[in-house]
N, C-alpha and C positions, 0 to 999 in steps of 0.2 A: 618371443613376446611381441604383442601388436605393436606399433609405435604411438598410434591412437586408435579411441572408437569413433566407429560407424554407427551410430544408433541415434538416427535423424529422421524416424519414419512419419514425422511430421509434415515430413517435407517430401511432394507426391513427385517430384520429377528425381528420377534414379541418376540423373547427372549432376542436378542441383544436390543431392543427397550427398555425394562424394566430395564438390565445391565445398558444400560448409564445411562440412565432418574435417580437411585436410586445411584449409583457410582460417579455421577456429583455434587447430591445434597448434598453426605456426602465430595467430597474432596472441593469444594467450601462454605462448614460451614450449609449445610441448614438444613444438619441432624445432630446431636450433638452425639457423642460416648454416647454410653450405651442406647442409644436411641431406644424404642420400635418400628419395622416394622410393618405395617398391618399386618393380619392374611390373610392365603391364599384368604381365602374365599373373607373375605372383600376387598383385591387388587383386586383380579377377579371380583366384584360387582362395585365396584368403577371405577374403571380404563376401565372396560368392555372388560378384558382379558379372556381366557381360564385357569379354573383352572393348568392345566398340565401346562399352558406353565409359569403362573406364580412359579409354585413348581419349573421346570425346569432353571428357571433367579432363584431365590433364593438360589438354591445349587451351581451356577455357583458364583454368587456373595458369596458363602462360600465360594468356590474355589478360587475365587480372594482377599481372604483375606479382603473382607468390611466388612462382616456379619457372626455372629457366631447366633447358635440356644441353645434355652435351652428346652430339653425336657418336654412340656407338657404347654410350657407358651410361647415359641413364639421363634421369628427373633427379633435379636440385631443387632446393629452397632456398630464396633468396633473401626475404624475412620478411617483419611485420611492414606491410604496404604504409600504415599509419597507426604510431605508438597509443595515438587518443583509443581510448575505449568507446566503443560507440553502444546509446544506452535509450532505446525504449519507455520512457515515463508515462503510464497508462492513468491518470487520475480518474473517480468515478462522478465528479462535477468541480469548476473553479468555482472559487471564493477565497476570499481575504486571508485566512485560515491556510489553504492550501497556499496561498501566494506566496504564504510566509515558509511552510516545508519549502517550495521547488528556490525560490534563493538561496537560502541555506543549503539546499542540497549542489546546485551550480556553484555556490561560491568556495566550497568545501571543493568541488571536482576540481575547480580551472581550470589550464589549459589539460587536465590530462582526459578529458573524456568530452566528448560530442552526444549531447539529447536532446530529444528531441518530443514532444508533448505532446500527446494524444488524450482522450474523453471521453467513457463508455455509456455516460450519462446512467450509470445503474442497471444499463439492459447488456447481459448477457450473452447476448447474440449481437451486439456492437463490440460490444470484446472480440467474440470468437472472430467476425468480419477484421479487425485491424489485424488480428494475430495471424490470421491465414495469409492478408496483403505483406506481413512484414516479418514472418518468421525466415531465419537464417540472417537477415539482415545487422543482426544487434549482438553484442556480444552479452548485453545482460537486458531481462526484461522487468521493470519493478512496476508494478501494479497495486491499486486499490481495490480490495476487493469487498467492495460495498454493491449490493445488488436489489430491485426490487423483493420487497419482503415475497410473493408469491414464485419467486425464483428457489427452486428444488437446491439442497445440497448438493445433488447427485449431475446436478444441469449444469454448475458453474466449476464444480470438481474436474469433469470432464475435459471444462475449454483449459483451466488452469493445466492439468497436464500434459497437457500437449507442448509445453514448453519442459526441455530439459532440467532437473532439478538443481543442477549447476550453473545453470545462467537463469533464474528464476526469482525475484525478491518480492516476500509480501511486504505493503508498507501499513500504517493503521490498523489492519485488525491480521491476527496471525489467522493462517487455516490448518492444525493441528495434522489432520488427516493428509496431508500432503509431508509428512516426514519432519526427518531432518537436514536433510539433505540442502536444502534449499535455505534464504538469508528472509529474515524476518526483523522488523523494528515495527512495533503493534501496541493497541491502545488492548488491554484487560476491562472493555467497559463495564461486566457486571461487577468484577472486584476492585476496580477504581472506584467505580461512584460510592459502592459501597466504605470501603476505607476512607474516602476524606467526608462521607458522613459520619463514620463514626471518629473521626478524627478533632468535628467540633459537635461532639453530642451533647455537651455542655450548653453550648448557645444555642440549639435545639430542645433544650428541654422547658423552651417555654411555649415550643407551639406542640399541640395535641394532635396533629392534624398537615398528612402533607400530601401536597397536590402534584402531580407533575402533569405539565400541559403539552404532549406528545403529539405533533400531525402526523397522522399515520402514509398521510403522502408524500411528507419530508425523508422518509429511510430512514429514519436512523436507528440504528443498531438496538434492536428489542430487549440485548441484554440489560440497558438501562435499567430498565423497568423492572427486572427482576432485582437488579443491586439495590433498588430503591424499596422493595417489596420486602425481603429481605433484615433491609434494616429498622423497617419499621414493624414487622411483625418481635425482631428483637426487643425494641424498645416500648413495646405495647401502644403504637401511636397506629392510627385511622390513614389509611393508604388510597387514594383514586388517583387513578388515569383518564384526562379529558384531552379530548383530539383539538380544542379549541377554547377562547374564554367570550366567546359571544354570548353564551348563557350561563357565564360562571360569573357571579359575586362577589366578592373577596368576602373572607370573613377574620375577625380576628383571633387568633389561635391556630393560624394556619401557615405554613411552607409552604411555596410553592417555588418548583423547580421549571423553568422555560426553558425549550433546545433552540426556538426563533426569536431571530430579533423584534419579528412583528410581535409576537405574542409578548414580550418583556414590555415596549411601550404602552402596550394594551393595559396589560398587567400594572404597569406603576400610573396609569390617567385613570387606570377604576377603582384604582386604591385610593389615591386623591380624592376622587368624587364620595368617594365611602367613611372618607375621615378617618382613613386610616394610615398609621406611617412606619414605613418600613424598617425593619429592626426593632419596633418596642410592639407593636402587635398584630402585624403579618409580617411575614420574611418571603423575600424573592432572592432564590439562587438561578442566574443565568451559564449558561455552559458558553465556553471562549469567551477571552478575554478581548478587548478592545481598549480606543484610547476613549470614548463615548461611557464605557463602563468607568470607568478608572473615574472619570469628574464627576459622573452622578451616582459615586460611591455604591457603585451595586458588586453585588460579593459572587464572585465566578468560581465555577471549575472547568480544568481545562488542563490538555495534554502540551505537554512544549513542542508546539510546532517547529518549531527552529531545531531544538534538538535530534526530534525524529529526521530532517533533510540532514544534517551534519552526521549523525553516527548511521543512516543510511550509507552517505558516496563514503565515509572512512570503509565502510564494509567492502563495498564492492573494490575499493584501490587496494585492500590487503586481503581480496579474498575469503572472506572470513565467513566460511559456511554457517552459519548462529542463529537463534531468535533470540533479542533483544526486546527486553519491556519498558517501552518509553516514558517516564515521568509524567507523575500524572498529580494535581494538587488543587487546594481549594485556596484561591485567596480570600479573606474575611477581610468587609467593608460594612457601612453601617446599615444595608438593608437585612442584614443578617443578626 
């Protein structure tokens, strides 16, 4: 039986290939200190490497402090160089929102892991760029995988695999098609929005009429629009999607749902001007919560950010190959 796998073809140098593959298996327990290495010959037969290049990773792997030699009897393991886990956090843009995942995700790690924070800004090929610069390096990679809407599934499938399904974490939105194999804590945005609308369709059922003001340069997640779609085909209520409210009205009888901050102040200084007051005949629901909402009683939905960072790092410090579906809720204030 192997003692570990080789299958790091992500990684193009056939010496660094051997480094992780034997480096991974001792800092994640697979190899046990004092632990006897193949003998050249036999990794080179085994593995189906070049003798040289296996000699060449074994002396680098002395060099990095994994593996010590004993003249005439072989390659030993010495153990993990440093017990922290070192971890990769690829977000697809900062904001307040994400500030609040990466503490919660840090303060849950502590001292047992080292991250380190990276930003693909939504492009795809900024992804693949950091993942090529830093693969082998991390024992776990957790990513966002939010991308420009004209980004192919088949485009960002690609970069994601390239990372071993074992040290791989989606964080916010799951990607199905990548297994199970891999650790998931993800927002369900079609069937979120959907359920905590029907959650208060009661205080819904006095507007006829709901609006969601979606910039289509913002990204965000297109399944909204169908959970919103959706519910209002159930309820027999009047559905548009407006990319902005520069030529929007408010009218009374209407919901309308903001993903921007900008567009909610917009949203509640046109309602004023229109004489009109929120909660008795227009409703504005804002997505994330703030402390700005909370005093000017506007009514949010929103995933727990905090939650998603804590039952993220519990995942990765036990392991836990899973996808997890993050709590997702509507709080009701009185624009609603």
């Amino acid at each position: 039986m192997k003692p570990f796998s080789v299958n790091v073809h992500h990684i193009p140098s056939k010496i660094k290939q051997i480094v992780h593959a034997v480096s991974m298996a001792i800092d994640n327990g697979g190899l046990k200190p004092h632990s006897k290495l193949p003998s050249i010959n036999d990794f080179s037969k085994t593995y189906h490497y070049g003798r040289d290049t296996v000699e060449k990773a074994y002396r680098e792997l002395i060099e990095e402090g994994y593996v010590y030699a004993v003249p005439a009897k072989g390659y030993y393991v010495v153990g993990r160089k440093d017990k922290k886990l070192k971890i990769l956090l690829i977000f697809n843009k900062l904001s307040s929102y994400k500030k609040i995942t990466y503490y919660s995700f840090i303060d849950t790690l502590q001292d047992k892991a080292v991250v380190d924070l990276q930003v693909h800004h939504y492009d795809v090929r900024r992804l693949e760029e950091i993942l090529e610069a830093n693969m082998g390096k991390y024992h776990y990679y957790v990513i966002m995988p939010h991308f420009f809407h004209k980004t192919s599934k088949k485009q960002y499938l690609k970069v994601l695999k390239t990372i071993p399904a074992s040290q791989l974490m989606m964080l916010d939105k799951n990607v199905p098609e990548l297994g199970k194999s891999h650790m998931s804590v993800y927002q369900d945005f079609k069937k979120d929005i959907h359920d905590v609308l029907e959650s208060s369709v009661k205080l819904l059922k006095k507007y006829n009429r709901l609006i969601i003001v979606f910039p289509f340069q913002s990204n965000h997640p297109r399944d909204i629009i169908e959970g919103c779609f959706e519910f209002c085909l159930k309820h027999q209520k009047t559905f548009a999607v407006i990319s902005s409210l520069d030529k929007e009205l408010p009218q009374a009888g209407t919901a309308y749902i903001v993903t921007a901050e900008s567009d909610l102040a917009q949203l509640i200084k046109k309602s004023k001007d229109a004489n009109l007051q929120p909660g008795k005949n227009v409703g504005i629901i804002s997505f994330n919560e703030t402390v700005l909402k909370e005093l000017l009683e506007i009514t949010v939905i929103t995933t727990d950010f905090e939650a998603m960072g804590k039952t993220a790092a519990l995942m990765l410090l036990n392991k836990e190959a899973k996808q997890v579906k993050n709590p997702f809720r509507m709080i009701v204030r009185k624009s609603l």
